[in-house]
C-alpha positions as a Markdown table, in Angstrom:
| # | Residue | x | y | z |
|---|---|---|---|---|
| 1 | Unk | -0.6 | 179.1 | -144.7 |
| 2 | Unk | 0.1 | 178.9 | -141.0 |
| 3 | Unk | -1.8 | 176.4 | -138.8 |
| 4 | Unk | -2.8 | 177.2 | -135.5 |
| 5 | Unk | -2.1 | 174.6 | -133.4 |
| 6 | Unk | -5.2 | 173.4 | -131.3 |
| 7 | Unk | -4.0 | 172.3 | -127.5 |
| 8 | Unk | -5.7 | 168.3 | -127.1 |
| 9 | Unk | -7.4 | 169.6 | -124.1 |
| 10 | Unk | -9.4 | 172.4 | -125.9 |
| 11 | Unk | -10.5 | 169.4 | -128.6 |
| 12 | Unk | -13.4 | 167.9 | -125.8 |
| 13 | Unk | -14.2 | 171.4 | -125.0 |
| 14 | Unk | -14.7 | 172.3 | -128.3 |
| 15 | Unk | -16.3 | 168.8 | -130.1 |
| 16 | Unk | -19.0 | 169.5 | -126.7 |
| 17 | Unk | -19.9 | 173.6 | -128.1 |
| 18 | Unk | -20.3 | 172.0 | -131.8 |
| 19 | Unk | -22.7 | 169.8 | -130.2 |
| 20 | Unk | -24.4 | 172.0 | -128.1 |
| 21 | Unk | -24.5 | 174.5 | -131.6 |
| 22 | Unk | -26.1 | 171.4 | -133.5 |
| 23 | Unk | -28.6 | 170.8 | -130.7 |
| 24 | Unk | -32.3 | 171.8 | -131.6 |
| 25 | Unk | -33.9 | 174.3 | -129.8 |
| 26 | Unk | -36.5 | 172.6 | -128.1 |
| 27 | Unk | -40.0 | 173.1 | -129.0 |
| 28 | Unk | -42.3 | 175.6 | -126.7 |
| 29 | Unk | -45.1 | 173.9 | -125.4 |
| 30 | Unk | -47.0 | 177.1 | -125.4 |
| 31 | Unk | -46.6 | 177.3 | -129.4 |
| 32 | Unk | -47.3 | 173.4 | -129.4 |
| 33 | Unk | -50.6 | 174.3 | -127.7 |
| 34 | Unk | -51.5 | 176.8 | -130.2 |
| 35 | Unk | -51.0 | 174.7 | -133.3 |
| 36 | Unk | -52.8 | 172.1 | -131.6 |
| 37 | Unk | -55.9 | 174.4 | -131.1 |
| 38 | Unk | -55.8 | 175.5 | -134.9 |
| 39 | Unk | -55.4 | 171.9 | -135.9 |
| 40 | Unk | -58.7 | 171.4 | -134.2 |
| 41 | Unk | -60.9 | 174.4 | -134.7 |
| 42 | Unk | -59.1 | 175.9 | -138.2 |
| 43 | Unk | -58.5 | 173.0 | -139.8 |
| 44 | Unk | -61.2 | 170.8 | -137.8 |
| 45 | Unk | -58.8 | 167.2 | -137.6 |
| 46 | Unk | -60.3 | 166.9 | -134.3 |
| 47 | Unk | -58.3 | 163.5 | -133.7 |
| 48 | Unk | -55.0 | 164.8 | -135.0 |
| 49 | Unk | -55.7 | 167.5 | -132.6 |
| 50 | Unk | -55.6 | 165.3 | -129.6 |
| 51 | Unk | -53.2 | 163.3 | -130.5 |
| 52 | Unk | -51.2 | 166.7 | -130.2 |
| 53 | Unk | -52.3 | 167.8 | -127.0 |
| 54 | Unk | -51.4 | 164.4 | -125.4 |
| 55 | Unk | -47.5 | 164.8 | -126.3 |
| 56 | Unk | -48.1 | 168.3 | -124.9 |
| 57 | Unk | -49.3 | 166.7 | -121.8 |
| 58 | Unk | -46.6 | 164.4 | -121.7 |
| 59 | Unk | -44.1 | 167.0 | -122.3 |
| 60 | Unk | -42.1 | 167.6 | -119.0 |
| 61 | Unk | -41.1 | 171.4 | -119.5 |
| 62 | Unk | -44.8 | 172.2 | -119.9 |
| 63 | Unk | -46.0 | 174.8 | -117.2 |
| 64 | Unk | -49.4 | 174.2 | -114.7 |
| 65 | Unk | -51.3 | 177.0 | -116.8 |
| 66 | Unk | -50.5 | 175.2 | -120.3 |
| 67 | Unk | -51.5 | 171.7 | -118.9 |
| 68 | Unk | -54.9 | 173.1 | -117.8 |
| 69 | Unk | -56.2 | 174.8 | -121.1 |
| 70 | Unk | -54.4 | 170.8 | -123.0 |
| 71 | Unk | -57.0 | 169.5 | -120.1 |
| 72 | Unk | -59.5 | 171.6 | -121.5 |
| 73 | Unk | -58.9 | 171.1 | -125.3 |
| 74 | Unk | -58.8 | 167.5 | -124.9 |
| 75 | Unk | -62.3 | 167.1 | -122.8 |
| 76 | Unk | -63.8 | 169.5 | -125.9 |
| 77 | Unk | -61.8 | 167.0 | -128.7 |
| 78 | Unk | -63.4 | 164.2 | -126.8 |
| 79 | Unk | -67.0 | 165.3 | -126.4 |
| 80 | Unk | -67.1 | 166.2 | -129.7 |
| 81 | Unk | -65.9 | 162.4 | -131.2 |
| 82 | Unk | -68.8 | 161.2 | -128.5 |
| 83 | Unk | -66.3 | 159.9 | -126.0 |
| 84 | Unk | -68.6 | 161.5 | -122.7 |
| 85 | Unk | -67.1 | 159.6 | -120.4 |
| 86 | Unk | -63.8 | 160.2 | -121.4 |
| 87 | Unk | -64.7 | 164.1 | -121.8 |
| 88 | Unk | -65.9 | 163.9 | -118.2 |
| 89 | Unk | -62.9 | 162.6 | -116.6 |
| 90 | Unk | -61.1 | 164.8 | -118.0 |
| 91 | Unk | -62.7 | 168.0 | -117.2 |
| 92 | Unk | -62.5 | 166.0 | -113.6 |
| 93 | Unk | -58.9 | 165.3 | -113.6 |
| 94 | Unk | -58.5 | 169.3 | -114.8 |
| 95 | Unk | -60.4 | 170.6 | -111.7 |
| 96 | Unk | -58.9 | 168.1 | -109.4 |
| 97 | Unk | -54.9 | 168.6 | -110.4 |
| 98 | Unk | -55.2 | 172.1 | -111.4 |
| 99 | Unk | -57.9 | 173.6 | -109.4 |
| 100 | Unk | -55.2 | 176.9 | -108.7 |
| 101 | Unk | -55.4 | 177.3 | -112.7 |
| 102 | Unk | -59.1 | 179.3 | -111.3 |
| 103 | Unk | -60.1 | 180.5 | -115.3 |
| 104 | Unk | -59.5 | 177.4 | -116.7 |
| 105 | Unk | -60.9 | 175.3 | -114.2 |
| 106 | Unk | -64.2 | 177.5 | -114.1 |
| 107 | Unk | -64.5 | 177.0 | -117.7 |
| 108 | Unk | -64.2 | 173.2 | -117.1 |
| 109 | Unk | -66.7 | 173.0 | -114.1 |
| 110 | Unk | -69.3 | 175.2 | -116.6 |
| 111 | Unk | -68.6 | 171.8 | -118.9 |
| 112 | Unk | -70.0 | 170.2 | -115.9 |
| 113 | Unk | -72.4 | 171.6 | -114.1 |
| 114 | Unk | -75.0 | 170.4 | -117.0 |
| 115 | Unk | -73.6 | 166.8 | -117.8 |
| 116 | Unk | -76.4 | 165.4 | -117.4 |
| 117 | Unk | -79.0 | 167.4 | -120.0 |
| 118 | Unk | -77.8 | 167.9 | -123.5 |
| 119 | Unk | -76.4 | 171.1 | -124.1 |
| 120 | Unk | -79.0 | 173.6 | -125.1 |
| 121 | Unk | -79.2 | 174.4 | -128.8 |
| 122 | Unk | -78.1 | 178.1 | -130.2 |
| 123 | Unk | -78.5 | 181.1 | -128.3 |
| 124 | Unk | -78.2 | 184.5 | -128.0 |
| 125 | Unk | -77.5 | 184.5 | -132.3 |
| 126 | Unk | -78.9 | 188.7 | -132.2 |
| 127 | Unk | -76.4 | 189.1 | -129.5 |
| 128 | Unk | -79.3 | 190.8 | -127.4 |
| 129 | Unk | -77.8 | 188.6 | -124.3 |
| 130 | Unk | -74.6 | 190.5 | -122.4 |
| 131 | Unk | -72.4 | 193.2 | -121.8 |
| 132 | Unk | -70.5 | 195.5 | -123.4 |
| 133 | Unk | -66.9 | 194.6 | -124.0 |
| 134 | Unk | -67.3 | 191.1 | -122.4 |
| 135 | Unk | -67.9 | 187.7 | -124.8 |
| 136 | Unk | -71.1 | 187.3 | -125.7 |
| 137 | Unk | -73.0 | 184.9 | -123.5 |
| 138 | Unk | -73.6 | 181.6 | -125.0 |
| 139 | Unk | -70.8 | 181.7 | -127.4 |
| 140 | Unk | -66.9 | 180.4 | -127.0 |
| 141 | Unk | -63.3 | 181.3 | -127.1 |
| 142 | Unk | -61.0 | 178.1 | -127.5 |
| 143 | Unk | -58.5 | 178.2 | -124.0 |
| 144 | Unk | -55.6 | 180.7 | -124.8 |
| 145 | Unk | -53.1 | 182.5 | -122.7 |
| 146 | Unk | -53.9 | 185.7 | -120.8 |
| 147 | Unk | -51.1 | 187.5 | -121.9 |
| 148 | Unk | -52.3 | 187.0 | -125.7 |
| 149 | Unk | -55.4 | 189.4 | -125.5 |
| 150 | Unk | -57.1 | 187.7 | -127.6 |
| 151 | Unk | -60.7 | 189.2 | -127.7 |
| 152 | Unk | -64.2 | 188.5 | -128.7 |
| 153 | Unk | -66.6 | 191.3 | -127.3 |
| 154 | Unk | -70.2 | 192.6 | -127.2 |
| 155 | Unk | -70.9 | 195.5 | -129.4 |
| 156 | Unk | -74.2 | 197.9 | -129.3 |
| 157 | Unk | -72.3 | 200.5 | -131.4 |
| 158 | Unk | -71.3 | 200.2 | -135.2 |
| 159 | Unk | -73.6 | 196.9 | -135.8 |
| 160 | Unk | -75.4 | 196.3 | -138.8 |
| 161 | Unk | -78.3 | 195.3 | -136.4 |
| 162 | Unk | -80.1 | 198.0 | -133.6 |
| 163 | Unk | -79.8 | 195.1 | -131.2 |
| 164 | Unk | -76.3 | 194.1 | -131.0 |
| 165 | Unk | -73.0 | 192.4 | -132.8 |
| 166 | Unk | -69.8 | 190.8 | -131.8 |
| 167 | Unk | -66.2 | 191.4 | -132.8 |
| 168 | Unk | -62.7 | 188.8 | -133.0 |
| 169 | Unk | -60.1 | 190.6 | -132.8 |
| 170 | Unk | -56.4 | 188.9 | -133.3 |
| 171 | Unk | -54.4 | 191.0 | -131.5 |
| 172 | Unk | -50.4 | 191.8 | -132.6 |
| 173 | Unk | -49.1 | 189.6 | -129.5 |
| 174 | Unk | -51.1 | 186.8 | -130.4 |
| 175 | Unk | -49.3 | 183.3 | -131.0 |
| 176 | Unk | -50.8 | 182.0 | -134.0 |
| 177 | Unk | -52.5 | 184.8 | -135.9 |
| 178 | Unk | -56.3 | 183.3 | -135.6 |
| 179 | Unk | -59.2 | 184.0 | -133.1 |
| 180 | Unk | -62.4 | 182.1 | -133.1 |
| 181 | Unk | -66.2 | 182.5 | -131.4 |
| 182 | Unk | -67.8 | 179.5 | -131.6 |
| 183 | Unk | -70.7 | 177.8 | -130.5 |
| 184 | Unk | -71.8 | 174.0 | -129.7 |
| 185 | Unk | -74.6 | 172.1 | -129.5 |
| 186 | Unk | -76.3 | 168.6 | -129.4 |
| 187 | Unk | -77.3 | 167.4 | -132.7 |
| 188 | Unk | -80.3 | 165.4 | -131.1 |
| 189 | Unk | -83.3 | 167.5 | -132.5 |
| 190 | Unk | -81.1 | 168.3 | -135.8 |
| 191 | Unk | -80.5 | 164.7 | -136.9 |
| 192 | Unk | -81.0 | 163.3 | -140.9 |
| 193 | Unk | -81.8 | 167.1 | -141.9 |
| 194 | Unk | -80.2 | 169.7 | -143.5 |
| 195 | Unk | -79.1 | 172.8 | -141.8 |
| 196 | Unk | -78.2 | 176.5 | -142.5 |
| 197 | Unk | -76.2 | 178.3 | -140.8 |
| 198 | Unk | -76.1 | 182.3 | -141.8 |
| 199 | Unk | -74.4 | 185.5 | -140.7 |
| 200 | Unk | -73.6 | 189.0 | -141.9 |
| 201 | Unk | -69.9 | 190.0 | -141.5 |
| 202 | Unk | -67.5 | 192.8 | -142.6 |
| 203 | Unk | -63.2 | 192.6 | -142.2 |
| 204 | Unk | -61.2 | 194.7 | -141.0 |
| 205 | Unk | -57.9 | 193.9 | -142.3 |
| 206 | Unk | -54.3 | 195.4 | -142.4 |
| 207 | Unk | -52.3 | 193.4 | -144.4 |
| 208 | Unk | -53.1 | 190.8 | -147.4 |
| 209 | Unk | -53.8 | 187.5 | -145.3 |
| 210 | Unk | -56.5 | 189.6 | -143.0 |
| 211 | Unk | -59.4 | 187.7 | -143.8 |
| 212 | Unk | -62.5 | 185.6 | -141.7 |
| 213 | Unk | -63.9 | 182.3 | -142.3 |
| 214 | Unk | -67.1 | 181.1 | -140.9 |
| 215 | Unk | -67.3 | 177.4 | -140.2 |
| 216 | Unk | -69.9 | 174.7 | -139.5 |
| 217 | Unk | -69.2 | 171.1 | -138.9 |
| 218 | Unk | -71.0 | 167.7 | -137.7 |
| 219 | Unk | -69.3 | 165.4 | -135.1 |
| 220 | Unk | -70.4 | 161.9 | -134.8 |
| 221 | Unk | -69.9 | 158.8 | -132.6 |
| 222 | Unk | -66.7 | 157.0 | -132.8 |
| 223 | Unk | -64.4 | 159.1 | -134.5 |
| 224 | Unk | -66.4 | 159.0 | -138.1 |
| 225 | Unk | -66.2 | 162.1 | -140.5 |
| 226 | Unk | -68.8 | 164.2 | -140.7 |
| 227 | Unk | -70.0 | 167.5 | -142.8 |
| 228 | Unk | -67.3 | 170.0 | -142.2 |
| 229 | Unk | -66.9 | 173.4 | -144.2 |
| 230 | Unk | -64.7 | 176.4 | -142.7 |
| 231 | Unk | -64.6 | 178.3 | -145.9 |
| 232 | Unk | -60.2 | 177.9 | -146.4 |
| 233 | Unk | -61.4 | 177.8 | -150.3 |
| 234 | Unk | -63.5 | 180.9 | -150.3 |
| 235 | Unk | -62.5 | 183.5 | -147.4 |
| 236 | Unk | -63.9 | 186.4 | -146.6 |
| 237 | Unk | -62.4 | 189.8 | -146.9 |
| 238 | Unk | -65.3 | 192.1 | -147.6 |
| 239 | Unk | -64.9 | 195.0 | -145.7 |
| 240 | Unk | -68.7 | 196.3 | -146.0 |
| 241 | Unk | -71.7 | 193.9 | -144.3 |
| 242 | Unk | -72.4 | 191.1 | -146.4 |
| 243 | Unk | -74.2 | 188.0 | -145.3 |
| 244 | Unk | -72.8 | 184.9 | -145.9 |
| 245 | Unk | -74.1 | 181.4 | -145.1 |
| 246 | Unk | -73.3 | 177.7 | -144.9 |
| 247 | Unk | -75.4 | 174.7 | -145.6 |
| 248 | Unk | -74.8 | 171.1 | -144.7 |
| 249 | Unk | -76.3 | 167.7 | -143.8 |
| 250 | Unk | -76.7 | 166.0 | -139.9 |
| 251 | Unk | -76.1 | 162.6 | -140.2 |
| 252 | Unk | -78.8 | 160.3 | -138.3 |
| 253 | Unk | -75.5 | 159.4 | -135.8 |
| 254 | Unk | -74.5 | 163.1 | -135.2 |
| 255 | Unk | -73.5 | 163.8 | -131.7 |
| 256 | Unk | -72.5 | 167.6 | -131.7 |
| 257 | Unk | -73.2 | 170.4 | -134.1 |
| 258 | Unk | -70.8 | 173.1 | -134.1 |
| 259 | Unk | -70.4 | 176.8 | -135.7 |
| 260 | Unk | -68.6 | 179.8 | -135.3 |
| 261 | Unk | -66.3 | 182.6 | -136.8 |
| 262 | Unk | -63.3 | 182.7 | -137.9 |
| 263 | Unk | -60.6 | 185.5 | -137.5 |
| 264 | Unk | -57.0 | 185.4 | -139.4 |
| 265 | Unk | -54.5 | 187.8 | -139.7 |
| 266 | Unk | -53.2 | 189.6 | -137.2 |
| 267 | Unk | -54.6 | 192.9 | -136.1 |
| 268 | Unk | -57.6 | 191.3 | -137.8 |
| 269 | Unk | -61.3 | 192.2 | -137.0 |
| 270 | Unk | -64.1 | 190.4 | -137.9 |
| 271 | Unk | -68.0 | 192.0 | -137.1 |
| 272 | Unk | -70.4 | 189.7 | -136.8 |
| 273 | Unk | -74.1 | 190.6 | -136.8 |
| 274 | Unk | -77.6 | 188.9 | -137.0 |
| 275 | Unk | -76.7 | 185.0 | -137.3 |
| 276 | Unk | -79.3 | 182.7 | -137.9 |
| 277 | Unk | -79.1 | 178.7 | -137.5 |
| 278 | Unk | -82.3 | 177.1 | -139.3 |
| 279 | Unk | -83.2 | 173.5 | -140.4 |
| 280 | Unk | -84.2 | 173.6 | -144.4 |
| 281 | Unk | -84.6 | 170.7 | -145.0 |
């Protein structure tokens, strides 16, 4: 077999495309965001979660908008482990260095506004509160991009209820195929009982990983573990209105109670209708 001679000046130039072939493409801090968001809300490893979001931070090719929502995600990961003056210097910093990032920022001077009360305990669980195809006042949509129309609306029409229901959608655009309305709360008044959290919900799925989880979870001080359940062992695919509930115990230390819904798959609607949050015990 003939060998085709390779000139020495074409050896640097090529060695340098082999090594520009072997090179990794780099990691998009927008995606990075995302898994850090599901790390903390799906998964609920609220400290794994920030450890995430501060290489993100670090990360030089991150843009202004996705350094705002980290901001954001890290003053929610640190008022949840009962770090409040962290969470506040935070939310500070966001609204100081990224005051031009207006949607983000609002949500972070919201965070502020009321530092100094605890927050208020559930609301607006019969969805009575709001309007029509905006989120449902009182409840929460973790920081995502604008372009990923992610949504989490006001219903009147096709609820279970004659009052009013909500719907997560995960939209075919989105990043990571999960949505999430959540709400939280101080544990203060909740603390050393035992809690029930209840909704009714119906899926709307279009492939075989459509499916919603509803999750409730107790944050104390200094990093300690909680109760946390988010249903990953029993989802819920039901496509008629079936209630479903979740019970579990406030520690006497409990900072923070938290719940919401839980939308995965995408293209994925989950109705949610007359929630309830009682103490039972």
């Amino acid at each position: 077999m003939r060998k085709i001679p390779i000139a020495v000046g074409a050896a640097p130039l090529l060695m340098a495309a082999l090594a520009l072939l072997a090179t990794e493409r780099p990691v998009d801090p927008e995606m990075q965001l995302e898994s850090a968001i599901h790390r903390e809300i799906v998964l609920g490893d609220v400290t794994g979660a920030m450890e995430q979001y501060k290489t993100i931070l670090a990360e030089p090719a991150s843009s202004r908008e996705v350094a705002a929502r980290v901001l954001y995600q890290m003053g929610q990961c640190e008022r949840k482990l009962g770090q409040r003056a962290e969470a506040h210097a935070t939310y500070a910093r966001l609204i100081e260095q990224y005051g031009d990032q207006a949607e983000v920022a609002s949500q972070a001077r919201r965070e502020l506004a009321g530092w100094d009360s605890p927050l208020p305990g559930p609301r607006n669980l019969k969805f009575d509160e709001g309007a029509v195809g905006k989120a449902p006042p009182g409840w929460t949509v973790p920081s995502l991009p604008k372009d990923a129309d992610y949504m989490a609306e006001l219903r009147r029409r096709g609820c279970r209820s004659a009052i009013g229901c909500a719907v997560v959608l995960v939209p075919a655009n989105a990043p990571t195929p999960v949505a999430s309305l959540m709400q939280s709360f101080s544990a203060a008044a909740y603390r050393g009982n035992t809690v029930r959290f209840r909704a009714w919900l119906k899926v709307e799925a279009f492939d075989s990983d459509g499916r919603a989880q509803m999750l409730l979870s107790v944050d104390r001080a200094n990093r300690q573990s909680g109760f946390f359940d988010n249903m990953s062992d029993r989802p819920i695919r039901s496509a008629a209105w079936t209630r479903f509930e979740i019970e579990g115990k406030v520690d006497r230390d409990a900072t923070f109670i938290n719940f919401g819904v839980i939308a995965v798959g995408l293209l994925t609607r989950v109705w949610v209708d007359e929630v309830s949050f009682e103490v039972v015990k």
